[in-house]
N, CA, C and O atoms as a GROMACS GRO file, in nm:
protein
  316
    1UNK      N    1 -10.701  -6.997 -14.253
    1UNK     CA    2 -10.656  -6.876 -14.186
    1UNK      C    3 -10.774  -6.785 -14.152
    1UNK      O    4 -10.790  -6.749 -14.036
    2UNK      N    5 -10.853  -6.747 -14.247
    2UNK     CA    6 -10.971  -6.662 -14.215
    2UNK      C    7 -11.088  -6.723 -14.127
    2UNK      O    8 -11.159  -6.660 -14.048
    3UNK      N    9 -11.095  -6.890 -14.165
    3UNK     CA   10 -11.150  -6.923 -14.079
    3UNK      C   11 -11.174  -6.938 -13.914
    3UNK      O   12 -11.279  -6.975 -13.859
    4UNK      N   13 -11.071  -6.906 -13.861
    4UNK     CA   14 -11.046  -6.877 -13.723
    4UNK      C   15 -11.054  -6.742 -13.705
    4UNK      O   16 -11.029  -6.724 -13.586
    5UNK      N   17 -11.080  -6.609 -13.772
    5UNK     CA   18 -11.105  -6.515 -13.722
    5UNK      C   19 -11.286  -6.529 -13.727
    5UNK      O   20 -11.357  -6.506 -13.629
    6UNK      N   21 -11.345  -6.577 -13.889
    6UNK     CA   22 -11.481  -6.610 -13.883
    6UNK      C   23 -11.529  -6.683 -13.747
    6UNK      O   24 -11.647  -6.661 -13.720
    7UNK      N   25 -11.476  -6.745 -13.680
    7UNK     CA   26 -11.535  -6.865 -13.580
    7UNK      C   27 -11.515  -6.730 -13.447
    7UNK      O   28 -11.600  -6.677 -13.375
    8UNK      N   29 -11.392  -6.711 -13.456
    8UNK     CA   30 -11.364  -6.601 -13.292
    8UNK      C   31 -11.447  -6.492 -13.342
    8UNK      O   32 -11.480  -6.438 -13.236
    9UNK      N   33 -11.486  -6.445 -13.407
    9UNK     CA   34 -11.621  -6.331 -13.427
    9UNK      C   35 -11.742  -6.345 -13.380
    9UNK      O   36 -11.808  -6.280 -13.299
   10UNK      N   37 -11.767  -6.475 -13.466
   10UNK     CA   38 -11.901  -6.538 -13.419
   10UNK      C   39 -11.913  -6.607 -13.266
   10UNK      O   40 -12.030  -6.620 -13.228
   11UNK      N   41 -11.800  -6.656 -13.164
   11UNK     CA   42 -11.843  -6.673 -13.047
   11UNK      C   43 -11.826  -6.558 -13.005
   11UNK      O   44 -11.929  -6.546 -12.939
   12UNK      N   45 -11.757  -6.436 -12.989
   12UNK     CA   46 -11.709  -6.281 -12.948
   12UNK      C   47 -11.860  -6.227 -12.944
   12UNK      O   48 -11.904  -6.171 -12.844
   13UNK      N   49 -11.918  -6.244 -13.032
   13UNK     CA   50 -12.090  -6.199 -13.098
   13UNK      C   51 -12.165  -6.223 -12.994
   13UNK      O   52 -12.218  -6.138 -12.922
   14UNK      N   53 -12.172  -6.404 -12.981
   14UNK     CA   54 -12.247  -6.466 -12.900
   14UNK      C   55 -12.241  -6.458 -12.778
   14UNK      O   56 -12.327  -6.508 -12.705
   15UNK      N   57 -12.121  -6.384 -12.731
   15UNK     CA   58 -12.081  -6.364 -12.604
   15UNK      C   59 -12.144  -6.193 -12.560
   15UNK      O   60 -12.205  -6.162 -12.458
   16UNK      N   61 -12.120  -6.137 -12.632
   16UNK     CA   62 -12.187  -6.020 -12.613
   16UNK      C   63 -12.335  -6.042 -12.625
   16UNK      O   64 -12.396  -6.005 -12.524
   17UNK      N   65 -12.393  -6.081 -12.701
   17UNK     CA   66 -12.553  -6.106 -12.727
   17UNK      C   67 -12.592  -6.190 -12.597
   17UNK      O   68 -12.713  -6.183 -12.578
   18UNK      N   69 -12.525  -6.267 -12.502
   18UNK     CA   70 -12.559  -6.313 -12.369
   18UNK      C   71 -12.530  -6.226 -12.258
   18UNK      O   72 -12.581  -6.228 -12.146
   19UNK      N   73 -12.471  -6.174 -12.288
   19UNK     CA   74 -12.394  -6.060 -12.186
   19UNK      C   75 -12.505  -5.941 -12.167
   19UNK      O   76 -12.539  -5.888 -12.062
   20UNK      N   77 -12.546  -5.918 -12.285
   20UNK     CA   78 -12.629  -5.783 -12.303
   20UNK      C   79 -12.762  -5.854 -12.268
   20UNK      O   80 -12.836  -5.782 -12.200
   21UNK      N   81 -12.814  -5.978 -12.296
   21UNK     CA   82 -12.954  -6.026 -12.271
   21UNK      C   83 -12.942  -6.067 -12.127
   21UNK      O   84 -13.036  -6.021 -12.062
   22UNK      N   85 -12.892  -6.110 -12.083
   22UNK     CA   86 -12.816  -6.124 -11.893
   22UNK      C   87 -12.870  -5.991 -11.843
   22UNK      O   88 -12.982  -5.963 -11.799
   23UNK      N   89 -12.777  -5.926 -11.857
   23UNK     CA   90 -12.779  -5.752 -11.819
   23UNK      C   91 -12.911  -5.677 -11.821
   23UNK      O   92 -12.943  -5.611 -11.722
   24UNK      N   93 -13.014  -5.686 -11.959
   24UNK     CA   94 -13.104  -5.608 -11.981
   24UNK      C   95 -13.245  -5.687 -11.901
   24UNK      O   96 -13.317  -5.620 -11.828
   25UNK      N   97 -13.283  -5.882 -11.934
   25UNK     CA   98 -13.377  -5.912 -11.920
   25UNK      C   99 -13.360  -5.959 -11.729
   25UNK      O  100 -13.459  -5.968 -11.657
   26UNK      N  101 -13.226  -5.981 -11.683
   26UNK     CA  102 -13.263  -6.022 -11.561
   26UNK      C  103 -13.197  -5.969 -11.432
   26UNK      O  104 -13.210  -5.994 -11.311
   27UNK      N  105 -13.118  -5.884 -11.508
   27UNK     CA  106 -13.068  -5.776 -11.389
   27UNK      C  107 -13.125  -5.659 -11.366
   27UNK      O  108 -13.080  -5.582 -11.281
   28UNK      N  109 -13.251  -5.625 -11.452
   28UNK     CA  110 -13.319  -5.511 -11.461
   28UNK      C  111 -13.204  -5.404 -11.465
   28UNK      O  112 -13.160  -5.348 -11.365
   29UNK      N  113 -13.151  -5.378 -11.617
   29UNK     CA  114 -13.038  -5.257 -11.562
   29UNK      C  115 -13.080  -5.089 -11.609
   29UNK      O  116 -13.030  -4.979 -11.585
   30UNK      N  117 -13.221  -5.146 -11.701
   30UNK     CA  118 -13.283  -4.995 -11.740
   30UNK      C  119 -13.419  -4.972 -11.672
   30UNK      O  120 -13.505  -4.897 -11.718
   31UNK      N  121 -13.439  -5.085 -11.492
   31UNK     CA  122 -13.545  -5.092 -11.432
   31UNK      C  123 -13.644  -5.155 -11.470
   31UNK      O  124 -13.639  -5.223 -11.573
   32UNK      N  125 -13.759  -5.145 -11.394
   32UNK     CA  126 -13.889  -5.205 -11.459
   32UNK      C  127 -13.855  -5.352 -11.365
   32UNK      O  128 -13.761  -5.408 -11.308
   33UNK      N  129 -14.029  -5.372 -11.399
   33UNK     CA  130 -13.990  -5.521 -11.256
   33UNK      C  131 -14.060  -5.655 -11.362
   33UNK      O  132 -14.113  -5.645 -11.472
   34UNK      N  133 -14.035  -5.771 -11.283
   34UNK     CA  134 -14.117  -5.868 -11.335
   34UNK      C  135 -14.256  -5.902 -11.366
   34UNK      O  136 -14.316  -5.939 -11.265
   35UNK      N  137 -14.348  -5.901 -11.504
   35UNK     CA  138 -14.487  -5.897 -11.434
   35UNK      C  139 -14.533  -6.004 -11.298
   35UNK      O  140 -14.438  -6.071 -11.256
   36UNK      N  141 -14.607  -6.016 -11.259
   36UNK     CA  142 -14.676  -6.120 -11.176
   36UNK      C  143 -14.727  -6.204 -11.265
   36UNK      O  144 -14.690  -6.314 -11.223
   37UNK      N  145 -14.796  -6.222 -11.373
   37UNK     CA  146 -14.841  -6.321 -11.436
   37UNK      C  147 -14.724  -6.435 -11.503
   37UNK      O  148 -14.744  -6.555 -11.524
   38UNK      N  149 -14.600  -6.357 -11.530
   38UNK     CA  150 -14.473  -6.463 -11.548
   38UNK      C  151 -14.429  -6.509 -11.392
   38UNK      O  152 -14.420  -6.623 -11.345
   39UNK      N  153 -14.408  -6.391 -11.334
   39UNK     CA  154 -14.355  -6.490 -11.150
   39UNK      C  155 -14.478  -6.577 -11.101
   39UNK      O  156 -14.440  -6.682 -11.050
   40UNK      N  157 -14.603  -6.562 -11.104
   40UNK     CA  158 -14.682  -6.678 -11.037
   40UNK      C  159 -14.701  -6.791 -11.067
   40UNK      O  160 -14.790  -6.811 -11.150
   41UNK      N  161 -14.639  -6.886 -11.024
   41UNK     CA  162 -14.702  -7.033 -11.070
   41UNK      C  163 -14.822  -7.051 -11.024
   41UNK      O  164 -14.875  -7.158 -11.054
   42UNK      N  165 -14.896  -6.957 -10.943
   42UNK     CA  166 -15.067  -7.043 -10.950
   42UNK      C  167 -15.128  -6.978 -11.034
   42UNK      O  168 -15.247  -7.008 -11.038
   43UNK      N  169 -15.098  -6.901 -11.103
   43UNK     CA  170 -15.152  -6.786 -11.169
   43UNK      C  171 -15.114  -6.863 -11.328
   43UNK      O  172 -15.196  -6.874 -11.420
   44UNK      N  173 -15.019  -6.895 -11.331
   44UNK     CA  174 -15.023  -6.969 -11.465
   44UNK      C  175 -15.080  -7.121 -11.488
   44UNK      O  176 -15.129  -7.174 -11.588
   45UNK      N  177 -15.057  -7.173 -11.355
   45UNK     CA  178 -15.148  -7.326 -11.365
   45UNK      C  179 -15.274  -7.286 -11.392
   45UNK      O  180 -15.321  -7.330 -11.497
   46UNK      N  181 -15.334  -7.222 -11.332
   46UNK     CA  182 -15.494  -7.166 -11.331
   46UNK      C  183 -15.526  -7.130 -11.514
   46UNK      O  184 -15.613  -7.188 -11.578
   47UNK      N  185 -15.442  -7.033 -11.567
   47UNK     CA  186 -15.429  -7.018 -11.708
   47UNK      C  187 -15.494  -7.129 -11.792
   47UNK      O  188 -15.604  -7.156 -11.841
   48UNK      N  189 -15.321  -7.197 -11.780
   48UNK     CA  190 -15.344  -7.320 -11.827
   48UNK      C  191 -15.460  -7.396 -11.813
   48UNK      O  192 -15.533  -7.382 -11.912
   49UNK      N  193 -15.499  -7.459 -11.739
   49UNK     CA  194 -15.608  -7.520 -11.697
   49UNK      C  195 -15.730  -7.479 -11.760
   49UNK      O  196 -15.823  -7.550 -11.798
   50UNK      N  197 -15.712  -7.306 -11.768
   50UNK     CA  198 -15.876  -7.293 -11.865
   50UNK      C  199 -15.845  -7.285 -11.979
   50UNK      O  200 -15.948  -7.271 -12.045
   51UNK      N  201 -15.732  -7.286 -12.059
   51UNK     CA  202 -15.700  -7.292 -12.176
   51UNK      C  203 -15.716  -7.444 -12.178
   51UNK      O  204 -15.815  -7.453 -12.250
   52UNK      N  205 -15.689  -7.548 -12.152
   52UNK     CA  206 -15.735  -7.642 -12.196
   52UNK      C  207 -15.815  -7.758 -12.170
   52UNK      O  208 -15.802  -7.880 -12.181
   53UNK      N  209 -15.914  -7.667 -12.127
   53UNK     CA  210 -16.076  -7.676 -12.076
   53UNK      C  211 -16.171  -7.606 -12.166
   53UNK      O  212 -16.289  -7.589 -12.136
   54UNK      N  213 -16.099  -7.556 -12.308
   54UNK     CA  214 -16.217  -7.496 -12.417
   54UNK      C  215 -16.239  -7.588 -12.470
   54UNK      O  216 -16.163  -7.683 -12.451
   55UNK      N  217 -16.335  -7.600 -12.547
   55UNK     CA  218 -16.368  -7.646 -12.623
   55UNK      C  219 -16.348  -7.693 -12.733
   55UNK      O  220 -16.445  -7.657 -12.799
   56UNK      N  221 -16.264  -7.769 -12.814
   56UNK     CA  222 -16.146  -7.723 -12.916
   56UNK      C  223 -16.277  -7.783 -13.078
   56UNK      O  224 -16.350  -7.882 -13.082
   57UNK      N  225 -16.265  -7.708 -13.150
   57UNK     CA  226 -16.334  -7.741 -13.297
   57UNK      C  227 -16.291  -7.699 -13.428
   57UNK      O  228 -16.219  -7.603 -13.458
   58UNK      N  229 -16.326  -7.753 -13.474
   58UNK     CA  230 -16.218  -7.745 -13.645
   58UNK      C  231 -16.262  -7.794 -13.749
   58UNK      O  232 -16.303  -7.910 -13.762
   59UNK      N  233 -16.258  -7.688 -13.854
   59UNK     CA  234 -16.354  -7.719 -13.966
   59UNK      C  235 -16.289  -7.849 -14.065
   59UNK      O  236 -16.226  -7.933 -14.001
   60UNK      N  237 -16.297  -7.866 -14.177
   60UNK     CA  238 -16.243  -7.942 -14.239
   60UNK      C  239 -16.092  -7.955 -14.306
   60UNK      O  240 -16.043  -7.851 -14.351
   61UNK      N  241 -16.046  -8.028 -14.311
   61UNK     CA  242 -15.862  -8.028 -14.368
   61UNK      C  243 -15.875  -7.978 -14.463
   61UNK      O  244 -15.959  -7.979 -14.553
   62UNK      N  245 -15.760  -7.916 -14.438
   62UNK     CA  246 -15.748  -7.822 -14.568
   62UNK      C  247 -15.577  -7.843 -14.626
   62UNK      O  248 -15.474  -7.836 -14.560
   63UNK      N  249 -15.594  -7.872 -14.771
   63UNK     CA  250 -15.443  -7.886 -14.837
   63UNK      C  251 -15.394  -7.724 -14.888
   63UNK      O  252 -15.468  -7.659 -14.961
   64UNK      N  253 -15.290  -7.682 -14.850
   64UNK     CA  254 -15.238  -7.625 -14.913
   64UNK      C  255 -15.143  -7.625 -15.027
   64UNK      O  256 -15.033  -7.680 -15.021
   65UNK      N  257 -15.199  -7.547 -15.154
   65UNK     CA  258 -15.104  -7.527 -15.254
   65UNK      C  259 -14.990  -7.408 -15.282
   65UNK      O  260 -14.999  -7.323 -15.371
   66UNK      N  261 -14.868  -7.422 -15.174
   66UNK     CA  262 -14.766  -7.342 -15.217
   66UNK      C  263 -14.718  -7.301 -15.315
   66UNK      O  264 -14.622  -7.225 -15.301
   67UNK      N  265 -14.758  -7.328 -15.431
   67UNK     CA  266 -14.718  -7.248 -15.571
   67UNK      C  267 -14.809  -7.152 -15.588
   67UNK      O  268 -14.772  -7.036 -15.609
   68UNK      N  269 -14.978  -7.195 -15.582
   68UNK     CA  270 -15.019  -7.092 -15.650
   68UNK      C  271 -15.123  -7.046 -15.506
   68UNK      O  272 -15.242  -7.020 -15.522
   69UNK      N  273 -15.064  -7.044 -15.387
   69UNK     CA  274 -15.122  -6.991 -15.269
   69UNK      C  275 -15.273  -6.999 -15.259
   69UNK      O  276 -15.344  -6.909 -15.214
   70UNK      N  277 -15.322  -7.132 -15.314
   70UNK     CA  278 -15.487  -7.148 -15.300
   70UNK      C  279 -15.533  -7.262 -15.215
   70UNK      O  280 -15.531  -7.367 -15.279
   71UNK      N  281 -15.572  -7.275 -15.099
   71UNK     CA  282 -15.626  -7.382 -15.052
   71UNK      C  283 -15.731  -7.436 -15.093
   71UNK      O  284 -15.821  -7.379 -15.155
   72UNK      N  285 -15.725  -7.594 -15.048
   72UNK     CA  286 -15.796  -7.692 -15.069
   72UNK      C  287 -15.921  -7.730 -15.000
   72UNK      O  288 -15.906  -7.716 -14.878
   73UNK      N  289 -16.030  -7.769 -15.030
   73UNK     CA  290 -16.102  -7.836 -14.896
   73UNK      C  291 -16.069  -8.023 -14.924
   73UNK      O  292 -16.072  -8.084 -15.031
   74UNK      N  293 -16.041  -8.070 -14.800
   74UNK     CA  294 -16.022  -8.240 -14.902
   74UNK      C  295 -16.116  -8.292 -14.832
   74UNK      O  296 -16.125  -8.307 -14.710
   75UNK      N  297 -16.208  -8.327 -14.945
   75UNK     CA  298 -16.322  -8.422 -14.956
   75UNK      C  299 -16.313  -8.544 -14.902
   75UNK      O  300 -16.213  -8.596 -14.950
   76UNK      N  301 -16.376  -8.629 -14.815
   76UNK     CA  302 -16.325  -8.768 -14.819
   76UNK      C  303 -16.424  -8.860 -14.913
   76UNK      O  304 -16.542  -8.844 -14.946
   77UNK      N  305 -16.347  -8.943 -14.937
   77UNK     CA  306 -16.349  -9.019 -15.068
   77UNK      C  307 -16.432  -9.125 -15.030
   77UNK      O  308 -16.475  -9.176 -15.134
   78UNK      N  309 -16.474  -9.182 -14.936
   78UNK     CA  310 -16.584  -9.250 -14.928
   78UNK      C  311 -16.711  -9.238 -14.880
   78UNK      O  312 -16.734  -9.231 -14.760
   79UNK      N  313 -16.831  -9.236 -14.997
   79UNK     CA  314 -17.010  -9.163 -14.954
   79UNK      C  315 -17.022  -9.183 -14.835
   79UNK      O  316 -17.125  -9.148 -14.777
   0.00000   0.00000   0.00000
């Protein structure tokens, strides 16, 4: 019995939480415009492109110990 009001709440919720994110992020209803760096696709290929054109480097693996929040360096095991 309660379970069908729990379920019609939670889509009622979800329906408003789309309704209101609809309304606010793409109907502009409190104004304000789109930047240009989200509307341009050459503007974000270009991005992209120098983002993964760095250089990428990285020190050694590291284990983490979730109990007592101390990392590791791991050695490799053969001289």
């Amino acid at each position: 019995m309660s379970g069908k009001y729990i379920i019609a709440g939670l889509l009622g919720s979800f329906a408003i939480a789309y309704a209101s994110d609809v309304l606010v992020a793409q109907k502009k209803v409190f104004g304000g415009t789109t930047p240009r760096t989200v509307s341009d696709k050459e503007w974000w290929e270009a991005t992209d492109k120098k983002f993964q054109a760095w250089p990428r480097t990285a020190g050694p693996p590291v284990v983490m110990n979730p109990i007592s929040r101390q990392n590791f360096i791991v050695k490799d095991l053969k001289p």
